[in-house]
N, C-alpha and C positions, 0 to 999 in steps of 0.2 A: 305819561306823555311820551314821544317818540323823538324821533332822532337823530340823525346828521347832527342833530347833535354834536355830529361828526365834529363841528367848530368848537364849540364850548368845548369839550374833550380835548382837541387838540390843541387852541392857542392857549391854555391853560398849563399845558408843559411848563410853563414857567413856574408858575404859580410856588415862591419857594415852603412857605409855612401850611401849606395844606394836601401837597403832591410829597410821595418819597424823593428820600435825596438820590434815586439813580435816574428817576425821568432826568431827559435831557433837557436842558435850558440854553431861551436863544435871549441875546442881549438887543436892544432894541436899537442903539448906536450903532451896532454892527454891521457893514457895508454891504456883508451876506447873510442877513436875518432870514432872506427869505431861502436862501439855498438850506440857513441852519433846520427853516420850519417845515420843511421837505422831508426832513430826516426825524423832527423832534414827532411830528404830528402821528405818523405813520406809529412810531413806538409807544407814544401814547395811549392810541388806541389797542393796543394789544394790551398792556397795562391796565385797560380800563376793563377789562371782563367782569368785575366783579363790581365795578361803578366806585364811588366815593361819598359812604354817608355821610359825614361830618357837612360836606355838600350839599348833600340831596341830589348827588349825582346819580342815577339808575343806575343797575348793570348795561353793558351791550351786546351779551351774549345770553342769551336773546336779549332784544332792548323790546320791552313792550310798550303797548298803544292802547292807549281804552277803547278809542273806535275813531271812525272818519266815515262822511257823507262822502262819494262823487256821482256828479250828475255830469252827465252828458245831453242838451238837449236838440242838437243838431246835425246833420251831417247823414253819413251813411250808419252811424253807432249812436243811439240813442239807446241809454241806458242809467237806471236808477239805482246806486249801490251804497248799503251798510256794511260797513264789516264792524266786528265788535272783536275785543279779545287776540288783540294785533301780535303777531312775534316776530320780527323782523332778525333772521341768522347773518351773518356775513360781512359785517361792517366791518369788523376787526382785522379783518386781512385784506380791507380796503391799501391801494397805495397811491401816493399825489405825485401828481406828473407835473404839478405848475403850484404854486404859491407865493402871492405877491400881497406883501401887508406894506398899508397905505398910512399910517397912523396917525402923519399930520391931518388927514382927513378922515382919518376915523373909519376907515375903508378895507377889506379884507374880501382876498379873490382866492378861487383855490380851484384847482380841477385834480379830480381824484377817477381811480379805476379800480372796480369793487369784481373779481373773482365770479363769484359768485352770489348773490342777493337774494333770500326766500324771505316774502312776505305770504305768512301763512294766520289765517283767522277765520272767525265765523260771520256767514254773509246772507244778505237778503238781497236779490237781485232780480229786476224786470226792465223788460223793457225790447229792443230788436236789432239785430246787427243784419244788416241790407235789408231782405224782404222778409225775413226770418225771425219771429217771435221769441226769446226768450226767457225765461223766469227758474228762479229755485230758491232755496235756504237750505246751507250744511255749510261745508268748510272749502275754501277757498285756497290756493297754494298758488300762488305767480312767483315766478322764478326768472330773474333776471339772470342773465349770462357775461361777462363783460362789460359792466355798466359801469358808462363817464358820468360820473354827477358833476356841472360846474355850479360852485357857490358862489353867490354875490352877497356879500353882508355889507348894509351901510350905517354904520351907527351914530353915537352922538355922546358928548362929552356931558355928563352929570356928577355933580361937586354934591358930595354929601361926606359932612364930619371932616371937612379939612382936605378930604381924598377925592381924586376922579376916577370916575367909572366909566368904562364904554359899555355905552345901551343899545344893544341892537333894537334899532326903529322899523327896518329894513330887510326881509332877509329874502333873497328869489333864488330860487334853484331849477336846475335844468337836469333830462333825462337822456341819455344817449345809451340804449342796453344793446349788445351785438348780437344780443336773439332772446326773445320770450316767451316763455311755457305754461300755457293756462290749463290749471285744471280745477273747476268745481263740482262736490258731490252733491248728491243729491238734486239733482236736475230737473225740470218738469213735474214736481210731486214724487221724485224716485222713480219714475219710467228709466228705467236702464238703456232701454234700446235707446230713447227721443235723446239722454244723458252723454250714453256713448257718442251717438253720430255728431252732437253739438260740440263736447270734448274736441273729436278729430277734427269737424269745421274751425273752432275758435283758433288750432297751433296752426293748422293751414293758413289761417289769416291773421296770425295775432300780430306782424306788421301792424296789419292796417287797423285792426281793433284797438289794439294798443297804441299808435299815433292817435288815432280819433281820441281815446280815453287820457290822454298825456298831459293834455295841461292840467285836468283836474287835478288827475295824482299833484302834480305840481306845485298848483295852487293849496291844497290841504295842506302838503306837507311841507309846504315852504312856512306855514304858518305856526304850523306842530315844532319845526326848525326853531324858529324865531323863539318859542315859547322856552326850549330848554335850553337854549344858547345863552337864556336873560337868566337862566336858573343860576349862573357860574358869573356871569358878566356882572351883573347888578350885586351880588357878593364880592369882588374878589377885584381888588383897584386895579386900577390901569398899569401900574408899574410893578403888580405883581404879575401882571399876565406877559407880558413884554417887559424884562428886570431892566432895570437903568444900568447895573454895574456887575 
């Protein structure tokens, strides 16, 4: 499952009996918890390359995806996509430029700025961008440039065995990349020439293909989010994620 995860990875810094004792730890009384999780999160994630079995944490270098559906059915971009076999590079050298944890309300904001982002996988694709038909299946390589992801996590207090855990119920994520690079092989049946000129067409307009295609990403992956953030959350109490003392 995939990733941003980013949260579960980083508000788990705490976490004292399941992380090494040099991650950083922020105290949840702390009047700068959130200036501490600015700093704790960011080194977490570099820590995290190699994930956390004990956990069931993934690595995040690469963090893999089994697959994600996006459909687009409207607009100037109407298009049908599989990808299966997800390798997402870049997260680690992600850095947060905002983090505000809400706790009496169980609420968790965060704006981060990723370097570099390659989501690279294998894909089934149809469908038309403006007047323009097009279809394939091979491998897929989108490369984000400078991408803001903001996170909105909203959770919810669950008492099990004496302990509380925060559940994410909740998780929406946003995409703001400062330029995107599409390339997929195998174009048209492997027509090289129809493959090439679509390649050129697609970076020439990947603006606009890529705003048309945004919420989908969005939406899958706000869900895939959700899915491993509960992997760490629904384990690991509320007071080891944010230490009391």
């Amino acid at each position: 499952m995939f990733l941003n995860f980013f949260f579960a990875t980083i508000t788990i810094a705490a976490a004292q009996n399941a992380l090494p004792n040099d991650f950083l730890r922020c105290q949840q009384r702390d009047s700068k918890i959130n200036d501490c999780l600015k700093k704790a999160v960011p080194d977490a994630l570099r820590r995290m390359k190699d994930g956390i079995p004990s956990l069931s944490v993934p690595p995040l270098e690469p963090l893999l995806v089994s697959g994600m559906n996006i459909e687009s059915g409207a607009g100037p971009v109407v298009i049908t996509q599989i990808y299966k076999a997800i390798k997402m590079h870049g997260l680690t050298d992600s850095i947060l430029t905002y983090y505000k944890a809400d706790l009496k309300h169980y609420r968790l904001r965060t704006d981060s700025i990723t370097p570099k982002l390659e989501f690279i996988a294998d894909y089934v694709m149809k469908g038309r961008i403006l007047v323009l038909p097009i279809q394939g299946k091979g491998v897929a390589n989108i490369t984000m440039v400078n991408l803001v992801v903001k996170h909105d996590l909203i959770g919810e207090p669950v008492v099990r065995d004496g302990e509380t855990y925060m559940h994410i119920k909740d998780y929406k994520v946003k995409f703001v990349p400062g330029k995107v690079y599409l390339h997929f092989t195998n174009l048209f049946n492997g027509d090289k020439r129809l493959g090439d000129q679509m390649n050129i067409f697609l970076n020439e307009n990947s603006d606009l293909v890529f705003n048309e295609l945004k919420a989908a990403y969005e939406e899958s992956l706000s869900s895939v989010f959700k899915t491993v953030t509960n992997l760490i959350f629904d384990k690991v109490p509320m007071k080891h994620i944010f230490t009391e003392d």
